[in-house]
N, C-alpha and C positions, 0 to 999 in steps of 0.2 A: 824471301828471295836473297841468295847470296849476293854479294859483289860482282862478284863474274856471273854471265850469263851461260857460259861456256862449261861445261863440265864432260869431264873424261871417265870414263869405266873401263876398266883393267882387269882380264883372267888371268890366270896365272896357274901354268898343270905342268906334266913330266916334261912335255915339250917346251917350257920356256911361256910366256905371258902375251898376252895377244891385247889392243885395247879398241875401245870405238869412242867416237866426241859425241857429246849429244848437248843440242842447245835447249837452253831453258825460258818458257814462253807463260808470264804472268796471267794470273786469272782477271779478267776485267772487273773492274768497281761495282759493289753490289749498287742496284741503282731503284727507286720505286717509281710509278709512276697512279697517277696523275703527282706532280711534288706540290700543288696546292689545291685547295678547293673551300667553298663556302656552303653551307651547308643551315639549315634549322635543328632547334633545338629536336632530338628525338631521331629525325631523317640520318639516311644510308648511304655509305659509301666504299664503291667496291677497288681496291688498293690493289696493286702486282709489285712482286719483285721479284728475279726469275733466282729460284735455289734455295730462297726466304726459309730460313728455319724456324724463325721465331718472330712476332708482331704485340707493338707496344703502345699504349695511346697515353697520354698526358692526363686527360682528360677524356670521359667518354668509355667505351669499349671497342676492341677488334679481334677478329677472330683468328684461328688457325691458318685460314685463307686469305686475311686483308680484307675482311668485312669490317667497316668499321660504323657504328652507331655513335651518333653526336650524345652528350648529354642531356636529361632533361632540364635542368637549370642551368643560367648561363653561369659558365666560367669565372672568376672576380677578372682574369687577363683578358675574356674574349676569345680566346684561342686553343685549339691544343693541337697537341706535336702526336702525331704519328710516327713509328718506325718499326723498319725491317730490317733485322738481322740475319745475313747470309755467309756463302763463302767467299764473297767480297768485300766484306764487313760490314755497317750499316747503313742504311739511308733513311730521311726522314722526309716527312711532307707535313706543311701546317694548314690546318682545317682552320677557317675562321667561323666560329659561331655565331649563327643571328638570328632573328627571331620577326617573324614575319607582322607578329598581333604587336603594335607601339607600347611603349610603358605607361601605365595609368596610376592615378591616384587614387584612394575612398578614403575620405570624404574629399571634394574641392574644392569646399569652405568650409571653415569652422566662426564660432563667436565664441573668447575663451575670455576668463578673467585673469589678469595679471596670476600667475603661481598656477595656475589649473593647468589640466592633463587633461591628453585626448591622444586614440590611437588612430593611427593611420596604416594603410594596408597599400602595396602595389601589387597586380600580377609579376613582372620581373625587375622590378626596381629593385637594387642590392647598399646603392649606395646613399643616405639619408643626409642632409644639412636643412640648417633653418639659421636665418639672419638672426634672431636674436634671444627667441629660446635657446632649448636643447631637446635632442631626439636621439634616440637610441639606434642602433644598426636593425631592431626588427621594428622601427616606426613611430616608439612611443614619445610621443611631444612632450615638452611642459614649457610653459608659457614663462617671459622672464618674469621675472620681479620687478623692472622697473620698467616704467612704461614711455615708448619709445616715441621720436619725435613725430610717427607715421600715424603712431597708431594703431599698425597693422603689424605682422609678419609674417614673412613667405616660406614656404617650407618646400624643400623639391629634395626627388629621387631619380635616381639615373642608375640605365640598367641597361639590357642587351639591344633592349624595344627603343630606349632613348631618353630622355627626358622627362620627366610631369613634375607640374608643381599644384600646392593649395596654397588659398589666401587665407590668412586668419586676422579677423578683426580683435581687437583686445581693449578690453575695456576694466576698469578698476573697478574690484569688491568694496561690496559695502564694508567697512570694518566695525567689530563688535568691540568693547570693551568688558572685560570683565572680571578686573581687577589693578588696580594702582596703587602703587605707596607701599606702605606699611600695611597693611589692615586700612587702606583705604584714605591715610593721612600722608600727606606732604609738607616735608621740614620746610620751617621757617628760614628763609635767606637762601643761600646759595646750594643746591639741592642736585643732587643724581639720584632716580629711581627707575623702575620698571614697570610699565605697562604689558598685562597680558591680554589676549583674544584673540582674535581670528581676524581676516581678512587686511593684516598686514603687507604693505610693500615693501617697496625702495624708497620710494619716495615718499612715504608715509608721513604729513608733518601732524604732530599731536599741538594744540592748543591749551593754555589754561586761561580762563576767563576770555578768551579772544586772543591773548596774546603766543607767537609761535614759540612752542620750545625750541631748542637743539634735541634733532632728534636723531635713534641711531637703530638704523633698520639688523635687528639680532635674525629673527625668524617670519613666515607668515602669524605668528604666534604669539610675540614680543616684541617689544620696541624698548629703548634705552631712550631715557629721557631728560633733558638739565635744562637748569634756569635759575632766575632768581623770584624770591616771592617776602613783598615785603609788611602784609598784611596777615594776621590769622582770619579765620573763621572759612567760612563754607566756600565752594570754588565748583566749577563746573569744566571736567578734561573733557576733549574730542580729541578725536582722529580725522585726518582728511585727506585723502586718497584720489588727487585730482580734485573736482569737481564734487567728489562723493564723501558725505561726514556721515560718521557715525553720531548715534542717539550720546544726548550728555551723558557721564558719568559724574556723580556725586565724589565729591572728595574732601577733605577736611586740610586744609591750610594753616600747619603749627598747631598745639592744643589745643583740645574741644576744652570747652567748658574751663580754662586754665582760671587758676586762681590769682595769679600776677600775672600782666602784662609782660611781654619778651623785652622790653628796656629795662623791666623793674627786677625782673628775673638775671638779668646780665650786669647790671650794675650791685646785687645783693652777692655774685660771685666775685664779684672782685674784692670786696671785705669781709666773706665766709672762706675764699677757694685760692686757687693759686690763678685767678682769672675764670671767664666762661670757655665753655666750650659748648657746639650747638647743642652736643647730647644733655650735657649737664642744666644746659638752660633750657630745656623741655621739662625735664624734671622736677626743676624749682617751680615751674608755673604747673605742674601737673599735682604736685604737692602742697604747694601755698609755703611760706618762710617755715613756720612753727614746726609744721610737719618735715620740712625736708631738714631741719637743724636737727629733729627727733630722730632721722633716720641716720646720720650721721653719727649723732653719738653714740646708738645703740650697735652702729658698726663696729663689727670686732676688726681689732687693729690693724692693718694690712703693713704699713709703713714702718720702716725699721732699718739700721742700718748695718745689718747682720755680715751682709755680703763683703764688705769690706774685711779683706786677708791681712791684706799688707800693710805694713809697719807706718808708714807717711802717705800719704796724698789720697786723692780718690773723696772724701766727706764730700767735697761742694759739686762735684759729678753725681753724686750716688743722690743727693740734698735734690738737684736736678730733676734726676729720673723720676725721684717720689713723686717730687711735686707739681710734674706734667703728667702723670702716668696713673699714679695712684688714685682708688676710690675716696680714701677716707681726707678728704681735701681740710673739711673742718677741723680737725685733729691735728693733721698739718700744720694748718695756719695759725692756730692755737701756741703749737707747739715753740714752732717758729719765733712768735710773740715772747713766748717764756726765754726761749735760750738768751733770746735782746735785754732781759729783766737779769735774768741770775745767768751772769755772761763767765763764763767759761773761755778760753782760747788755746788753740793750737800753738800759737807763739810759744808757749812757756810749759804745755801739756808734752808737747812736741810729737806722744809716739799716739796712734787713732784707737788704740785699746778703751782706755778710758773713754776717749771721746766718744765712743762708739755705744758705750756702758751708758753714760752721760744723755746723751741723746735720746738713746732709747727710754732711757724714764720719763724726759719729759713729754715722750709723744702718749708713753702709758700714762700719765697721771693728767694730761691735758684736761679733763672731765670730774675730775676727780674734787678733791678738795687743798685749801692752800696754803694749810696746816699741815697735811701729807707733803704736799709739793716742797715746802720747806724743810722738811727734814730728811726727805730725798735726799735735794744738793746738797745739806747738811753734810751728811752721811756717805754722800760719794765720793770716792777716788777723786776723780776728776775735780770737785771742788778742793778736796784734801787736799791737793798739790797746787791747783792755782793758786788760793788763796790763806795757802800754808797751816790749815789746822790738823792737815794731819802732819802725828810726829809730832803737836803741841806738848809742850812740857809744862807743869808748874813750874812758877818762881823760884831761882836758884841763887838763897841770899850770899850762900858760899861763894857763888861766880859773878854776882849780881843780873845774871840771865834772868827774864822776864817774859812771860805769856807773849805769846805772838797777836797782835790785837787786826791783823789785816781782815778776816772774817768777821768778828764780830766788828767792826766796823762797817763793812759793805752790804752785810748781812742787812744791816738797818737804816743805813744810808742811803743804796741803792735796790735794795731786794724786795722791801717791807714799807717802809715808813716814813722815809726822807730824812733831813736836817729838820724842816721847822713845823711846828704843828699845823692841821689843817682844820680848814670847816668840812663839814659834810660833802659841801661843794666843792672841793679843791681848793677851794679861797686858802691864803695863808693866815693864819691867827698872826695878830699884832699886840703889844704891848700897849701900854700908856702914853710912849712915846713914840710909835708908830714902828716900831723896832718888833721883825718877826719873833716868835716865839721857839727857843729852840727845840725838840725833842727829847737831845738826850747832851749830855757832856763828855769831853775828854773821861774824868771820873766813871763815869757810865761804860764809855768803848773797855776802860782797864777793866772793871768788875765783868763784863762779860767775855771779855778775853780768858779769863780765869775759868768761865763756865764752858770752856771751848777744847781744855786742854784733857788729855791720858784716852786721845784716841790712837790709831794706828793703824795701818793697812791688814788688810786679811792676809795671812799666809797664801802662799800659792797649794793647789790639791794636794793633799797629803804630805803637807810641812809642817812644822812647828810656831809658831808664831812667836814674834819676842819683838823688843822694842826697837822703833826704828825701822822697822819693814818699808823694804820700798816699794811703790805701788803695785797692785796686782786690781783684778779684777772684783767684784764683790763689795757690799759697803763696810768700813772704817769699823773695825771693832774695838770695845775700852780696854784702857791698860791704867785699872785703876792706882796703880802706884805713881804713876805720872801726871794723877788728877787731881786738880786743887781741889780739894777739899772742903774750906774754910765756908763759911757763910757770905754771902753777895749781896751787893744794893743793885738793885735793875729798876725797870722802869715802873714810872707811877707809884714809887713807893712800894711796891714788893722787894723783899727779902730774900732770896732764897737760902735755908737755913745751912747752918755746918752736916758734914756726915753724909751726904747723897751719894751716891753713886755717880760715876759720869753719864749713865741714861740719865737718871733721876734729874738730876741737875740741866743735860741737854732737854728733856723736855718740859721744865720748869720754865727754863728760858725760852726755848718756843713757845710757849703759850702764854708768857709775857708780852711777848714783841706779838704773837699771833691776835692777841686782844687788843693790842693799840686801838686806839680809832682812827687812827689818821692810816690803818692799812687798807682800807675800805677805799679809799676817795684816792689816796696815792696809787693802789695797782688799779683801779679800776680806769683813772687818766692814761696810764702808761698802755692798758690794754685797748682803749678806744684809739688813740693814738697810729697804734701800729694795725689795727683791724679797720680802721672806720676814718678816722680823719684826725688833721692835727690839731685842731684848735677847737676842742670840744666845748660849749657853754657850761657854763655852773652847773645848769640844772640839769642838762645830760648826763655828769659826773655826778652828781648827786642821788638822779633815778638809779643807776648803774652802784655807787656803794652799797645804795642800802639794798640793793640785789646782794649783793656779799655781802650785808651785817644779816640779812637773814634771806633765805630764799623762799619764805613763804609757809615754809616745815620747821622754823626754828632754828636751823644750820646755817652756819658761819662759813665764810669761804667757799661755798662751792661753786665751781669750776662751769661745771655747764647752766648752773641759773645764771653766774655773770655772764657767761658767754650769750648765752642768749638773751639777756638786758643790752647788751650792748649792739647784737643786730637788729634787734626786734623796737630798739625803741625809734620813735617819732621822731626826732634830728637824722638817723641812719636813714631813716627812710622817706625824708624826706626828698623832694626831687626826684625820686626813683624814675619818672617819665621825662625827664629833661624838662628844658625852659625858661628854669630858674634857677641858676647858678649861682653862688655867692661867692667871695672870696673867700671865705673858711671853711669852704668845702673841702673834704678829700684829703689826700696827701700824695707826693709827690711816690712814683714807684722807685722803691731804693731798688737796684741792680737784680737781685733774685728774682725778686718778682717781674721787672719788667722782660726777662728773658721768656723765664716759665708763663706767664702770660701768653706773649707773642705765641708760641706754640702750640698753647690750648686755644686761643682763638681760632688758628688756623687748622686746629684738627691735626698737628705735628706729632711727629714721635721721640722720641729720647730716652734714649737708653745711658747707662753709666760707664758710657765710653767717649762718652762726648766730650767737648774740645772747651768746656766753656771756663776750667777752671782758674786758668791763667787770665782770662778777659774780664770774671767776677773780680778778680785781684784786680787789675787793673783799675777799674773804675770804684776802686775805694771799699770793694764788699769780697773779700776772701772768706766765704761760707764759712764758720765756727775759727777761724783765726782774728779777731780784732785784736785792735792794738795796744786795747785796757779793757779793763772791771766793767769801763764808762761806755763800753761795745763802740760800735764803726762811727755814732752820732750821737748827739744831746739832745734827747727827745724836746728841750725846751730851748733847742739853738730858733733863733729868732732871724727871718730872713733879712739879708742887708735890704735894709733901704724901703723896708714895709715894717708892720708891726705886728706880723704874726707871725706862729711857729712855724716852723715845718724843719725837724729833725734832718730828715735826709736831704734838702738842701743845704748841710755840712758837707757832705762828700762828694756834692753837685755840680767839681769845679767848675774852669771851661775847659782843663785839660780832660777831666772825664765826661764832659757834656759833647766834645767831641769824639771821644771812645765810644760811647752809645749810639753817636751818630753812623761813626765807623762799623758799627756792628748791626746796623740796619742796611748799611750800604753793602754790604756783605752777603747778605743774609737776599737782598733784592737787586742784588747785580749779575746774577747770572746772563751769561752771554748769548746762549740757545735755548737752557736747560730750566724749566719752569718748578725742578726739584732742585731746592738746597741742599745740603747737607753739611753737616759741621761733626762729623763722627761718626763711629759705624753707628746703625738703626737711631741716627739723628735727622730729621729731616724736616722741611715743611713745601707741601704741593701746591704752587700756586693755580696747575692745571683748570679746576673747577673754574678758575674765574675769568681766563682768556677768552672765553665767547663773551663775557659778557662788555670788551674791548670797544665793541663794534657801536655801539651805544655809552659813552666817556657818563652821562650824566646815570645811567642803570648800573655801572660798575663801582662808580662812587657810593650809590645807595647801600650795595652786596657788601663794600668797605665798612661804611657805617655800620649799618648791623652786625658785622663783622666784628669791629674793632671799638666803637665808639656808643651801644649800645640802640643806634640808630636815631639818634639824638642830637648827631652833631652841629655846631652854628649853622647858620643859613650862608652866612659870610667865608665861612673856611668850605665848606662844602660846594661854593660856586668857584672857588680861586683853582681848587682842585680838579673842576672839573672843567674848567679852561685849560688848564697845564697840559691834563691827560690829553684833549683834543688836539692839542698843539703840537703833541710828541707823534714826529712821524717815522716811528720805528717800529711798528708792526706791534702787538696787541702784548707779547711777553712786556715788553719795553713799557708801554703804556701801563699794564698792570704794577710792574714794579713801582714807577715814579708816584703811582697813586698812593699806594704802599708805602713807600719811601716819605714821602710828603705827611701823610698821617701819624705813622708811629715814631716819627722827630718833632710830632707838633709840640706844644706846650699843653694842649686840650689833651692829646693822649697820654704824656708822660705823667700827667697828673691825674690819676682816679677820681674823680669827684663824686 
């Protein structure tokens, strides 16, 4: 329709244009009728619109003519739109659909078990809910998992008809078991495992002996389960699912059949290992001492300190890693023991090449024998420069220069055989007038100075070698022009003649000093010492040389008979069950250990990125850097104010006896965060133990076996666990100060 309504038309011929007005008159609105109506599903309805070209339904069908048929199912709207299209435009009319027969359900009860399924069916019901299952848009139920305060749950459908609902009663499955643990066994102490079967809930609590786990509903199928358990032997799990238990299931609590006891087995790790850990203390009771000292040695070498690139730092990180992480723990701690004996240092080494060389033999030769071991350091770099024999010259009467005698001095001093003769026993020999007996003299230290000199470092790959090389890699080779020659007085009245070679001669003399007798009783104190305890009896040292004067086959020195004379005998193992503590038990943990400890007790990680190397320094133990020959302590420092030894209460100060304390407060102060960390893949989880919070005197126990081989006082273990009760900061808090309180005791810091 134009604007104007008005319009002109105009002819125009020979005679000039003629026109007429003509008004213009709108076509009325296409309009339909009936414009509503209500109608049943299926039923007819006859529509008008005058002119209608065309007809549309929403829903439904309509004809050429405005027939229109409702659908046979209802609408999800309820409705639908009719319209007609004319030369008026459109019109529409809305049909509401309804359905005469009401909405129904099948079934309009059911009885389900907690997780079970069941279908349900309406004539027009479209839309499904249920209070506390779930059902699907074509009906299908499934029952929750946990079972609800009612008891019951309602399920309804709504549709054209209206409303329906069913009851369903729900009642908990029997639940099966049919499998736990391992193969059926549950760790000793603090434990997460997995229960399989069927007839699982929510609420599913599992039992051992009667007592409830923490329990953690995975599947109908599985269950996640923790606790503490502080008994071995046989154990009966359930499940109980409401009112409803399953049949017992048999299970085995710590090692069947174990050959030591779990206190004897954790207390034999802390003088074979770098501390226990729960896996490694199944293992010692699964093998008995003998056997699992056999499996160790025959372990090939895992440990080493290869990884180390760079030129300074890194040894007491990488020293770390090993000795939380690594299998071969005995080897370790062997090894460990040696580097304390023929002490080496970083101070005066300076660069890790050597050190690194240095290290690695002593972890290879740990087993070995200690005639090899000696010619070893001998023969290394690393000793060549500490202790100045490589580069040794003969006597230069021209210059009056003289053999360098710091090796062979130390060599017999501290390496082999001490200053004054001993008994079998360690006892010291006395004179007549009660005046020790010396070993060897000034005259002695010169003569085998002389037996020490026209070595020199190896050339680096494809060089020449000549005198005076500075260190490389490789052991020490002779530079017979530079080697005294001459014939020597050494020990006991041997000779060694003019004319030898610098081997000949170096191994004359080791096998001088290697035959001593006093090297029997002197390394075998020093190795009980640093594996076992400080203040060993006579006769302990005594069983233990004549292990090293022969192992049983005739051989001298060897490495793994001593070692195993020294865990295996009756003093070591003594106490292994607690109860009867003495004071010359044990020895205090120097710095290394009580770190690497802490971590394996706790199932921790460490990698050699960790943060600990400056804190080792700190409390007096910079891993392979001490500050003499005479290493970090004097195995026979005598503590003030008593009269026994204990070495590493030299470096015990109170300044570093507060720096360990510092580094438990550290380590058990987190704020929220129940994971520590002290470096990348450093860490220890105290997670496992927060449930067991709730109960201060069950959490202590988890501690004990934990930390103290479960053994600890009656007296310390009730102060603790009043503290723990007392602390009202939620269960991380509590587990800490428990934590905290034990590993600064004086019962933990010292291994007994």
């Amino acid at each position: 329709m134009p604007a104007s309504t008005a319009v002109t038309v105009t002819a125009t011929g020979p005679n000039g244009s003629a026109s007429a007005a003509v008004t213009l008159v709108p076509l009325p609105p296409q309009a339909i009728s009936p414009t509503t109506a209500s109608l049943d599903l299926g039923s007819t309805q006859q529509f008008t619109s005058s002119g209608a070209t065309s007809w549309t339904a929403t829903s439904g069908t309509v004809s050429g003519t405005g027939l229109y048929t409702a659908p046979s199912t209802w609408p999800a709207s309820g409705t639908a739109t009719v319209t007609a299209t004319g030369p008026g435009g459109s019109a529409s009319a809305v049909v509401t659909v309804i359905d005469s027969v009401p909405t129904t359900i099948s079934p309009t009860s059911a009885s389900l078990t907690l997780g079970a399924t069941q279908q349900f069916t309406s004539n027009t019901g479209a839309t499904w809910t249920a209070t506390y299952g779930t059902v699907t848009s074509s009906g299908f139920y499934t029952a929750p998992a946990a079972m609800p305060a009612s008891s019951t749950d309602l399920i309804t459908v709504s549709g054209i008809g209206g409303i329906a609902s069913a009851s369903i009663a729900l009642t908990a499955p029997t639940p099966v078991i049919t499998a736990a643990g391992s193969n059926g066994q549950i760790p000793l102490g603090v434990f997460s495992t997995t229960i399989t079967g069927s007839g699982f809930i929510a609420n599913s609590v599992a039992m051992l002996n009667g007592t409830a786990l923490t329990t953690t509903f995975a599947s109908s199928g599985s269950l996640t389960v923790s606790g503490l358990t502080t008994q071995s032997g046989p154990a009966n799990l359930t499940v109980s699912n409401d009112s409803v238990t399953s049949a017992a299931f048999p299970v085995q609590v710590g090692v069947a059949n174990a050959q030591v006891s779990a206190a004897a087995a954790r207390r034999f790790l802390e003088q074979a290992a770098f501390g226990p850990t729960p896996t490694d203390a199944e293992t010692v009771q699964t093998l008995g001492f003998p056997a699992w000292i056999n499996n160790q040695v025959t372990m090939p070498q895992v440990s080493n300190y290869n990884m180390i690139t760079g030129d300074q730092g890194g040894m007491p990180n990488q020293f770390l890693a090993n000795a939380v992480t690594n299998p071969d723990q005995l080897r370790q701690r062997v090894a460990f023991a040696l580097s304390q004996i023929f002490v080496t240092s970083l101070e005066k080494i300076i660069w890790n090449t050597n050190m690194v060389s240095y290290q690695n033999t002593l972890l290879a030769d740990a087993f070995g024998s200690y005639r090899q071991i000696m010619e070893d350091v001998t023969l290394s770099p690393a000793m060549g420069q500490y202790l100045d024999m490589g580069n040794n010259a003969m006597a230069d009467p021209a210059t009056g220069a003289v053999a360098n005698e710091n090796y062979a001095r130390e060599l017999m001093q501290l390496f082999t055989i001490g200053t004054v003769m001993l008994n079998p026993d360690g006892s010291v020999q006395v004179d007549s007038n009660n005046i020790p007996i010396p070993t060897y003299s000034q005259f002695t230290v010169t003569e085998f100075a002389r037996v020490y000199t026209g070595w020199t470092y190896a050339p680096a790959a494809g060089a020449t070698p000549y005198w005076g090389e500075y260190y490389n890699a490789g052991n020490m080779i002779p530079w017979p022009s530079e080697h005294d020659a001459g014939s020597k007085q050494l020990l006991n009245g041997y000779v060694a003649p003019a004319g030898l070679t610098p081997q000949e001669d170096l191994d004359g003399a080791l096998d001088n000093i290697f035959n001593h007798p006093n090297v029997g009783p002197f390394v075998a104190t020093q190795l009980i010492q640093h594996l076992v305890k400080s203040n060993p009896s006579a006769a302990y040292v005594s069983r233990v040389a004549a292990a090293f004067n022969n192992d049983g086959n005739g051989n001298r020195g060897n490495m793994q008979a001593v070692v195993t004379a020294i865990l295996l005998d009756p003093e070591a193992r003594a106490n292994d069950n607690g109860g009867n503590d003495q004071p010359t038990d044990g020895h205090l943990q120097e710095p290394p250990l009580y770190i690497a400890g802490i971590y394996r007790a706790f199932g921790g990680q460490m990698t050699n990125q960790n943060y600990y190397s400056t804190d080792l320094a700190n409390m007096g133990e910079d891993v392979y850097s001490a500050d003499s020959v005479f290493n970090y302590y004097a195995p026979n420092y005598v503590v003030p104010g008593t009269s026994v030894m204990g070495g590493e209460f030299q470096i015990f100060t109170p300044n570093n006896a507060i720096l360990r304390s510092n580094e438990v407060a550290y380590l058990m102060g987190q704020y929220s965060n129940p994971v520590t960390d002290w470096g990348p893949g450093t860490s220890i989880d105290l997670t496992p133990f927060l449930p067991l919070a709730a109960n201060p005197a069950t959490l202590v126990s988890a501690l004990d076996l934990t930390l103290t081989h479960g053994v600890m006082p009656a007296a310390m273990k009730s102060a603790i666990v009043s503290a723990v009760a007392a602390n009202p900061n939620g269960s991380l808090k509590q587990v800490q100060e428990a934590c905290f309180l034990i590993l600064t005791s004086n019962y933990y810091n010292v291994w007994h």
